[in-house]
C-alpha positions as CSV (number, residue, x, y, z in Angstrom):
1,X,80.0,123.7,96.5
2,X,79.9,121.7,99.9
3,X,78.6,118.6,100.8
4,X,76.5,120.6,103.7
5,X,75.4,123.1,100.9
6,X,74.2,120.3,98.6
7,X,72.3,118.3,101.0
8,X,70.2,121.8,102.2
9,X,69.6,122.4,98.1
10,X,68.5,118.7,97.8
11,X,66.4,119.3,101.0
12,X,64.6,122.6,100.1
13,X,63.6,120.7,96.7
14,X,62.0,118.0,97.9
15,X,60.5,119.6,100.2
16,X,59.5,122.0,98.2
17,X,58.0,120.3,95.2
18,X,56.3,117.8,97.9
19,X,54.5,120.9,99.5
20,X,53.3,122.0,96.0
21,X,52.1,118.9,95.4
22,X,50.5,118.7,98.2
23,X,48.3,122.2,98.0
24,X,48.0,121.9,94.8
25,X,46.3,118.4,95.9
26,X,44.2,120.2,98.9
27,X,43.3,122.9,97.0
28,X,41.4,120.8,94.4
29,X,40.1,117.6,96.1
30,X,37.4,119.9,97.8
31,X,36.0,120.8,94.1
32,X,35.4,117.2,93.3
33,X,32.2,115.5,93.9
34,X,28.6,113.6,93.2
35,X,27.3,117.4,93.3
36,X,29.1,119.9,91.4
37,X,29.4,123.2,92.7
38,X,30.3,126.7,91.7
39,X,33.3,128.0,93.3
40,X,32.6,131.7,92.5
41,X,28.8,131.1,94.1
42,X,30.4,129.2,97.0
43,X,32.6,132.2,97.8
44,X,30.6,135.1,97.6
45,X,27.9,133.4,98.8
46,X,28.2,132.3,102.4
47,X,24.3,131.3,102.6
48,X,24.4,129.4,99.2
49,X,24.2,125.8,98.7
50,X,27.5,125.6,97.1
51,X,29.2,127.4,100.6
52,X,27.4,124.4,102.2
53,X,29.4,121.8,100.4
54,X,32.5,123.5,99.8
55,X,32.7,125.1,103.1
56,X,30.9,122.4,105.6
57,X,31.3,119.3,103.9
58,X,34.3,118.6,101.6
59,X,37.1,121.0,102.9
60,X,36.8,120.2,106.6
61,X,36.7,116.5,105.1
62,X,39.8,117.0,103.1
63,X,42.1,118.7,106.2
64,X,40.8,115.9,108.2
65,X,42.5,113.8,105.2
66,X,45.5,115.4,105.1
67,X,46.1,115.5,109.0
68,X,45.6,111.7,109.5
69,X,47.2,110.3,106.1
70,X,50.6,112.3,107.6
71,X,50.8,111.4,110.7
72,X,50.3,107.7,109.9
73,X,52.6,107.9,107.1
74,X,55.5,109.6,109.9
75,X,54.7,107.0,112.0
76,X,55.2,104.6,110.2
77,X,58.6,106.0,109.2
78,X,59.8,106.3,112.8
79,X,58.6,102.9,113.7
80,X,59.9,100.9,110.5
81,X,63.1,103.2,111.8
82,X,63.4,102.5,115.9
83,X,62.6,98.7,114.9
84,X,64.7,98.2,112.1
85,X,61.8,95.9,110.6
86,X,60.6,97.1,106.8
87,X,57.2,95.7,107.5
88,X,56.6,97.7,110.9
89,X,53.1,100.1,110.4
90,X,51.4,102.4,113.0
91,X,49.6,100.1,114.0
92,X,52.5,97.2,114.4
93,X,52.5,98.1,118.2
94,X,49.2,97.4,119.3
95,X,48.1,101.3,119.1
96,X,45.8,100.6,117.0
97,X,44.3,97.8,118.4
98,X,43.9,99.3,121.7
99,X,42.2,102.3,120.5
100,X,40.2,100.0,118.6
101,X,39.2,98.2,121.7
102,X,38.4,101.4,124.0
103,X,36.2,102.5,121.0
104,X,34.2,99.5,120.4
105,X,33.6,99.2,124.6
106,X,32.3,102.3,124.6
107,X,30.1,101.5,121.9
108,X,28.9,98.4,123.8
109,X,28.2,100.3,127.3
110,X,26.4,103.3,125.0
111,X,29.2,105.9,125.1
112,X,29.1,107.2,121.7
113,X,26.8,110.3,122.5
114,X,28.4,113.5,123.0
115,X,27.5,115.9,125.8
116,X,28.2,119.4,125.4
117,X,30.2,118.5,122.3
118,X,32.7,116.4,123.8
119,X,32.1,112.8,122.3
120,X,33.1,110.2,124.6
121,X,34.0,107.9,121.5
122,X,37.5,109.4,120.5
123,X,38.2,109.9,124.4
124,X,37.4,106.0,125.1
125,X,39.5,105.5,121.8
126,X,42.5,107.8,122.8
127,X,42.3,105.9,126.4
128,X,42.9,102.1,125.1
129,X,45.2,103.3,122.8
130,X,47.4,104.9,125.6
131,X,47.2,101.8,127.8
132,X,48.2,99.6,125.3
133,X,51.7,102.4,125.2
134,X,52.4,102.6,128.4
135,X,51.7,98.2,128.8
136,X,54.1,97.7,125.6
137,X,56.5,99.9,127.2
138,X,56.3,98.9,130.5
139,X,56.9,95.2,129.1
140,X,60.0,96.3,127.4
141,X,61.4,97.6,130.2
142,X,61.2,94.3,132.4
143,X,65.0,93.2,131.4
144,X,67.9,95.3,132.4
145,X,68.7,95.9,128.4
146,X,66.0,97.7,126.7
147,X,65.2,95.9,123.7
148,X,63.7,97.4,120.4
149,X,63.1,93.9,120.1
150,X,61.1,92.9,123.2
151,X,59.4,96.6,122.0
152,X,58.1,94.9,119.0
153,X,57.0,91.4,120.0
154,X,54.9,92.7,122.7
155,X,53.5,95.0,120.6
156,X,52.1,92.1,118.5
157,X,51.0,90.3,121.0
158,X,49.1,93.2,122.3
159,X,47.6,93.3,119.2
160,X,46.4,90.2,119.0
161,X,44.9,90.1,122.5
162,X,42.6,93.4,121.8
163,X,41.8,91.9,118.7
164,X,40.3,88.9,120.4
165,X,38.8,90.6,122.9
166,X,37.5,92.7,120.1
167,X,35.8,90.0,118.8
168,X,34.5,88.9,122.6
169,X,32.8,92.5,122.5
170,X,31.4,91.8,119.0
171,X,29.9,88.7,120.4
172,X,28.0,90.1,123.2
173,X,26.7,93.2,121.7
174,X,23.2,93.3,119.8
175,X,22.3,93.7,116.0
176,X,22.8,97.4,116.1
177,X,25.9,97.7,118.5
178,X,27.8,94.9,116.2
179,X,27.3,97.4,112.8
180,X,28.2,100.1,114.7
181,X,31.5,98.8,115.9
182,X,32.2,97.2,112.4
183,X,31.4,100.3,110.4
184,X,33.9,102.1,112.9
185,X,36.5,99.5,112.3
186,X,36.2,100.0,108.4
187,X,38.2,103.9,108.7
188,X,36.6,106.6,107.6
189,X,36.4,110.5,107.3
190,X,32.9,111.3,107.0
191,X,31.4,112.8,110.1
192,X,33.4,115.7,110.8
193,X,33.7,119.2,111.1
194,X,36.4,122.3,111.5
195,X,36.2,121.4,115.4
196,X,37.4,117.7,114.9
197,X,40.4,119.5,113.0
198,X,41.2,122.0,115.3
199,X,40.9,119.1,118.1
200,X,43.3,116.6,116.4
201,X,45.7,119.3,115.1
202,X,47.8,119.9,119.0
203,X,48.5,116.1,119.0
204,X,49.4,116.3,115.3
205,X,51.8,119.3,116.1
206,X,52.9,118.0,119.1
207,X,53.9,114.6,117.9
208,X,55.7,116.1,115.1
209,X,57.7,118.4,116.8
210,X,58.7,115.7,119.1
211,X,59.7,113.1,115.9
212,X,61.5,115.8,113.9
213,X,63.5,117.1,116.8
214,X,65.1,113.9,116.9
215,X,65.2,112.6,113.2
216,X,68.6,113.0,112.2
217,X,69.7,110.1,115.1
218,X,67.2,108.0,113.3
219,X,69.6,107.7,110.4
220,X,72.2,106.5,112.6
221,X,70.2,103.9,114.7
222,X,69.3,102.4,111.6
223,X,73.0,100.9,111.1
224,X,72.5,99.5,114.6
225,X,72.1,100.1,118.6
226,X,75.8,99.3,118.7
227,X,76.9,101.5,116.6
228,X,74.6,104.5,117.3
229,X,76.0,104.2,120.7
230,X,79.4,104.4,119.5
231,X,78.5,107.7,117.9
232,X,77.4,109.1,121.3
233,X,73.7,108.3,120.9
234,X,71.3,107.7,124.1
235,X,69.6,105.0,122.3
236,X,67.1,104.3,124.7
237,X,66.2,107.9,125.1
238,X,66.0,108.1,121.6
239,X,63.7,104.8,121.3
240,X,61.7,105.9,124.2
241,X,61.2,109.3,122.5
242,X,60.3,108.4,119.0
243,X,57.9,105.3,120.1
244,X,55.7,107.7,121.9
245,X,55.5,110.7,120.1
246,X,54.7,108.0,117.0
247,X,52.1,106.7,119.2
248,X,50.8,109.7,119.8
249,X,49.9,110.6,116.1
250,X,48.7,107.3,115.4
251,X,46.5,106.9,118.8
252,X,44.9,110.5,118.2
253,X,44.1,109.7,114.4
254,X,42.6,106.2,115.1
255,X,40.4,107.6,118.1
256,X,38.7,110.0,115.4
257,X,38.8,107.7,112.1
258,X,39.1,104.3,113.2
259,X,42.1,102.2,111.8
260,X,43.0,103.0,108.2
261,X,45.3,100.7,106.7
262,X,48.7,100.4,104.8
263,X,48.8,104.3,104.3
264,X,51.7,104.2,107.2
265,X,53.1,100.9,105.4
266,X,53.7,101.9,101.7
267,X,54.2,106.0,101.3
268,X,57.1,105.4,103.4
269,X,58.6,102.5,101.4
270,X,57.8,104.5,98.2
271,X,59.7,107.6,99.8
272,X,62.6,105.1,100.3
273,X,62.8,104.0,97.1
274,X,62.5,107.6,95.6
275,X,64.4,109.5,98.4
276,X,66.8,107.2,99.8
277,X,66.6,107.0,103.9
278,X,68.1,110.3,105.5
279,X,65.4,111.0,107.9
280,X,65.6,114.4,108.1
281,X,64.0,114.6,104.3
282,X,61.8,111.7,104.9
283,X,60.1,112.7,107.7
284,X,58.7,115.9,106.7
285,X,57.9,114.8,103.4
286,X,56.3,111.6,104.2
287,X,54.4,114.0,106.3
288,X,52.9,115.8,103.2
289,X,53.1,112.9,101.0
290,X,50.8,110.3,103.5
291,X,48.3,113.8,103.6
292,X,48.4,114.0,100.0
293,X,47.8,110.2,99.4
294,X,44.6,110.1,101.4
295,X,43.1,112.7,100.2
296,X,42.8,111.4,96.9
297,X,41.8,108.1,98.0
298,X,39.6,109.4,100.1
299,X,38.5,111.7,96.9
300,X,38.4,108.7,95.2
301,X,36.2,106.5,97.6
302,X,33.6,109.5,98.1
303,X,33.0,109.7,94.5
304,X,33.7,105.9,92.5
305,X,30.1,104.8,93.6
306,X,28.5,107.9,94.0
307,X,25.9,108.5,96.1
308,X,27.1,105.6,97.7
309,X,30.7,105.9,99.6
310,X,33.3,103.8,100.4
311,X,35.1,103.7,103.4
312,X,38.1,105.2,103.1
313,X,40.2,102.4,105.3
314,X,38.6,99.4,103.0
315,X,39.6,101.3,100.0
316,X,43.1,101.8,100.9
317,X,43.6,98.1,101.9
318,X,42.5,97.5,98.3
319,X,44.7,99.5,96.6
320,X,47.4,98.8,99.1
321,X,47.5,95.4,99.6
322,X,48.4,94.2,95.6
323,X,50.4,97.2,95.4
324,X,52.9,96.2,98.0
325,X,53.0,92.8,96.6
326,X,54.4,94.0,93.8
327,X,56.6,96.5,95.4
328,X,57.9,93.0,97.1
329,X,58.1,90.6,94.3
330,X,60.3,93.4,92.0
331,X,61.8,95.7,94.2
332,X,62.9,93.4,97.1
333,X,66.2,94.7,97.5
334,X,65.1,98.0,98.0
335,X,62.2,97.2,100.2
336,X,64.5,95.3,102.6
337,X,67.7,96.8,102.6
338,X,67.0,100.6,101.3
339,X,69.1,99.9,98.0
């Protein structure tokens, strides 16, 4: 059997067994609840209660779940990748922090109505985060040697400059403007609808085609620029490439839930340790994998304090921050150097 032969075989199991997982996953997170419905009632039954639930609360919630846990968890596989820095996240970059930005201003100058079901919110969102992109990028592009590097520290100190002006934005708004803004920074999945999916789902698609196209060069930047270019690779092309169609899942995500936390972080370092670091696996699972781990926390966060809910981007900070601690302390070789 060939090397070429084994690889596919390895590939279609993973894949496979992560895609069961994963239905298996979306086709029962929508059952769980405070209220407990019939599934037989909620079927036959389009007028029933139970349809309600099922059909207008929970599974809309859950897709929305599934959509923004994978594309954070991709990005944060082409990001640690195009970096070469274990600790890069989505949100490493400043995307985050921009969108953050463009949502809370709109908040401040009363922009988060809709009008005729466009909601300026995600738009204001989607705007800082693109202007932070194109400002990191620009940035990296002021020497005559693109740098991954220059790429990453202005990304940070993008960050940090939203974040304080952020805070500015914080200051001057009222009571009611400053909860608003905080409860948006927190994450969370709770206000939306089959339209919100069907919205976000052309940047999801678009963003992925655009990162798998190109995912088997990621396995060969990862040894170095040097040395990718040795091996014929356009590695600026292929920086330039992968940083914004990353950007693109995580700015269209943020501008609809807010940030959410360590989901791009640790599903790809746990994917490492179980999968190894060929890209063109990792990718698509982390893909289904990031889905699948949101919706249970999310699951999780909906239900634990019942009726009360917590938001989904507090609760995986909780569970993520000890958890990569650990991963740290006892699996450092791993974590740093991909075994």
């Amino acid at each position: 059997m060939t090397q070429a032969h084994l690889t596919r075989r390895r590939f279609a199991t993973i894949l496979g067994g992560a895609f069961l997982l994963s239905i298996s996953v979306l086709l029962l997170a929508p059952l769980v609840g405070p209220i407990e419905l019939s599934l037989p009632t909620a079927l036959s039954d389009g007028s029933s209660l139970d349809a309600e639930i099922l059909l207008r609360a929970r599974l809309p919630r859950v897709l929305f779940a599934a959509l923004v846990g994978g594309a954070l968890a991709v990005s944060g596989v082409v990001f640690q990748a195009i970096l070469r820095n274990p600790l890069a996240s989505p949100f490493t970059l400043g995307v985050s922090g921009g969108g953050s930005l463009g949502a809370v201003l709109a908040i401040l100058l009363g922009w988060e109505v809709s009008f005729h079901g466009i909601s300026f919110l995600p738009l204001a969102s989607l705007a800082g985060a693109t202007t932070v992109v194109l400002i990191v990028y620009s940035l990296s592009k002021t020497q005559r040697h693109f740098s991954p590097l220059t790429l990453l520290l202005s990304g940070v100190v993008l960050n940090y400059i939203c974040a304080a002006l952020i805070l500015l934005v914080h200051y001057f708004s009222n009571f009611t403007k400053s909860f608003m803004m905080m409860r948006w920074m927190m994450g969370a999945l709770d206000v939306y609808d089959f339209g919100v999916v069907m919205t976000l789902l052309p940047f999801i698609l678009i963003g992925l085609a655009l990162l798998l196209r190109y995912s088997r060069y990621l396995n060969v930047l990862s040894a170095g620029e040097d040395w990718a270019a040795s091996r014929g690779v356009q590695v600026e092309r292929l920086v330039t490439l992968q940083y914004f169609g990353a950007s693109l899942l995580t700015g269209s995500v943020v501008a609809y839930c807010g940030p959410i936390g360590f989901v791009g972080l640790i599903v790809p370092h746990i994917l490492r340790l179980l999968l190894g670091a060929d890209h063109r696996i990792l990718l698509p699972t982390a893909f289904l994998m990031g889905g699948t781990f949101l919706v249970i926390c999310d699951t999780i966060a909906r239900t634990v304090l019942a009726p009360t809910e917590i938001p989904v981007g507090i609760f995986t900070s909780i569970l993520g921050g000890p958890f990569f601690l650990w991963l740290l302390l006892h699996r450092r070789k791993e974590l740093f150097f991909g075994g």
